[in-house]
C-alpha positions in Angstrom: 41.0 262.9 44.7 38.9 263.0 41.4 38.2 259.7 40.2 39.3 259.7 36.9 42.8 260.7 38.3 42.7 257.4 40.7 42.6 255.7 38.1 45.0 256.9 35.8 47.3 256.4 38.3 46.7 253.0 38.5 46.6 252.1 34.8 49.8 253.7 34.7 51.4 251.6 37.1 49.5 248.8 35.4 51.6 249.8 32.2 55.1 250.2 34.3 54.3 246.8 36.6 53.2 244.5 33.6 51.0 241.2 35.1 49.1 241.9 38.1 48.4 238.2 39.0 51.6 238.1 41.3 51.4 241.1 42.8 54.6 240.9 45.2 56.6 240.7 41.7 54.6 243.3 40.5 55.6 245.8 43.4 59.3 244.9 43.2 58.8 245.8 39.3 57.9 249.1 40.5 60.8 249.2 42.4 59.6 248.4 45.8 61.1 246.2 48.1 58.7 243.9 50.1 59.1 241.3 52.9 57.2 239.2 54.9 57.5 238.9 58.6 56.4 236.6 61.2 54.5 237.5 64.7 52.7 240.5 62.5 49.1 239.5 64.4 46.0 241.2 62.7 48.5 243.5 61.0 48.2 242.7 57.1 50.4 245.1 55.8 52.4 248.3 56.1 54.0 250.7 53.5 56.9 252.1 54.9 59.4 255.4 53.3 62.3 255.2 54.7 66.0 256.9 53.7 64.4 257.0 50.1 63.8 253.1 50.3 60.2 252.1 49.7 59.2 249.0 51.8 55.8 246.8 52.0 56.0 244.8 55.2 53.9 241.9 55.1 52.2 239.5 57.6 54.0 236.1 56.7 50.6 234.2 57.4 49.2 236.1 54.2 48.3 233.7 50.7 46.1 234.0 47.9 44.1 236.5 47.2 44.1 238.2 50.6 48.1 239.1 49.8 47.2 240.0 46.1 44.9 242.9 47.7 47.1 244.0 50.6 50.2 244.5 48.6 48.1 246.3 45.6 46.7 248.6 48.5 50.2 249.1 49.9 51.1 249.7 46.4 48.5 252.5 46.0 50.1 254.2 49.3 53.3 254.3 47.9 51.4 255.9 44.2 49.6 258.5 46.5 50.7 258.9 50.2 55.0 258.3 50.1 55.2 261.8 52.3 52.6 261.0 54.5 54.6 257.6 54.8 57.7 258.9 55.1 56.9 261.7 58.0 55.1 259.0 59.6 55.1 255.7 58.5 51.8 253.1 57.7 50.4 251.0 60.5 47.2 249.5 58.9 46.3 247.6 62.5 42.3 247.0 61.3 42.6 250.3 59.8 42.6 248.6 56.3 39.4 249.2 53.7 38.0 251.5 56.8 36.0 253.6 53.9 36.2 256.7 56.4 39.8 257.4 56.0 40.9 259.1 53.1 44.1 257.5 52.6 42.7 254.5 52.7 40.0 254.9 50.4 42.2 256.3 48.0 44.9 253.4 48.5 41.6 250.7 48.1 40.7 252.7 44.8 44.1 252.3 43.4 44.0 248.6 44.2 40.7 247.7 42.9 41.9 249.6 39.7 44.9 247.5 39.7 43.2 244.4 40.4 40.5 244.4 37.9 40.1 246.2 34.8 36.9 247.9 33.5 36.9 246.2 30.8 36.7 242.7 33.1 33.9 244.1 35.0 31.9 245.3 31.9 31.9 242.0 30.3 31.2 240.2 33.0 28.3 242.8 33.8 27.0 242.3 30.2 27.0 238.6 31.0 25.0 238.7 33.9 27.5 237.6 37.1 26.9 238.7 40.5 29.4 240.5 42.2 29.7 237.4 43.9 30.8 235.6 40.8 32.6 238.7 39.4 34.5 238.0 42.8 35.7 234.8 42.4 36.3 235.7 38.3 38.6 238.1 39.2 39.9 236.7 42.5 39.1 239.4 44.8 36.5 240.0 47.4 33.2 241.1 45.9 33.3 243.9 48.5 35.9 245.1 46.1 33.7 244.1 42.8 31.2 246.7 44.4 33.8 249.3 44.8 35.1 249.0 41.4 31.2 249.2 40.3 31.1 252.9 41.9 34.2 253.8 40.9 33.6 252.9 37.6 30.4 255.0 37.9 32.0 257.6 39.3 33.6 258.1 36.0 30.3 258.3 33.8 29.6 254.3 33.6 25.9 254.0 34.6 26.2 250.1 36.2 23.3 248.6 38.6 25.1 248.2 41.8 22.7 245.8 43.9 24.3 246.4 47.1 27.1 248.7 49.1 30.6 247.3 49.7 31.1 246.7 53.7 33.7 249.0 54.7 34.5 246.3 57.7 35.0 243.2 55.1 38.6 242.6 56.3 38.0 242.4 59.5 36.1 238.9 59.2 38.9 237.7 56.6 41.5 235.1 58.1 45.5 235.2 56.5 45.1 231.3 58.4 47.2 228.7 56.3 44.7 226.9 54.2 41.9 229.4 55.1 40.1 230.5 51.4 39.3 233.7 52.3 36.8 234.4 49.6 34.8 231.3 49.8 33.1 232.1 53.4 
């Protein structure tokens, strides 16, 4: 899907949703319901359509930012991929940010674009952070900061991008209680 489209979607749900910094409030606005279930394992997240009911299941063992990001990346399934979901539902099982799969790189796009705004990243550009830094600014993973960065170029911006986002991040991320995921 074209970039600039991505990310109109996401501005637009931006305008709908109001505050991003809670995002399971933020889904709800949007008319999703979302719960949080124990004995999920690896499992972060899964969108669900079903009998025209939108669901986000969550792992209960999620906090911080880590559940910020998976329920804005459920929330871009349900923007982009409700059919999909509802012939056959969402089972991320380590399948999340896998940069190969289409659905998923679209769903990560319309997070990130959630998430952060270009405005955020330009500034904070300007000013000389690392994506590191821009990271922890904007509590997300800088895996995400990079993204955002080629999105953003994607669209005509012309921003350095010192590195490439690992598609794998998540994989080495904990939803542990008291774990900070992005200070490893």
């Amino acid at each position: 899907m074209n970039a600039n489209v991505l990310h109109q979607k996401a501005r637009q749900l931006v305008n709908l949703g109001g505050s991003t910094w809670n995002m399971v409030k933020f889904a709800q606005r949007l008319g999703i319901k979302v719960n949080f279930y124990p004995g999920f394992g690896n499992v972060l997240g899964v969108y669900t359509y079903q009998v025209r009911q939108r669901f986000i299941l969550l792992n209960d063992q999620l906090h911080g930012a880590l559940l910020r990001t998976v329920v804005a990346h459920e929330v871009g399934h349900d923007t982009l991929h409700r059919e999909i979901a509802a012939s056959k539902g969402f089972n991320e099982m380590g399948r999340m940010f896998n940069m190969k799969n289409q659905t998923e790189n679209e769903a990560n796009i319309i997070a990130i674009h959630i998430l952060i705004s270009d405005e955020d990243v330009l500034e904070a550009y300007e000013n000389g952070y690392t994506t590191y830094k821009m990271g922890g600014l904007f509590g997300v993973d800088h895996n995400l900061v990079l993204i955002k960065m080629q999105e953003m170029n994607r669209m005509g911006a012309n921003l350095y991008i010192p590195d490439s986002a690992d598609a794998c991040f998540f994989k080495h991320l904990s939803c542990e209680p008291g774990y900070d995921e992005w200070d490893c």
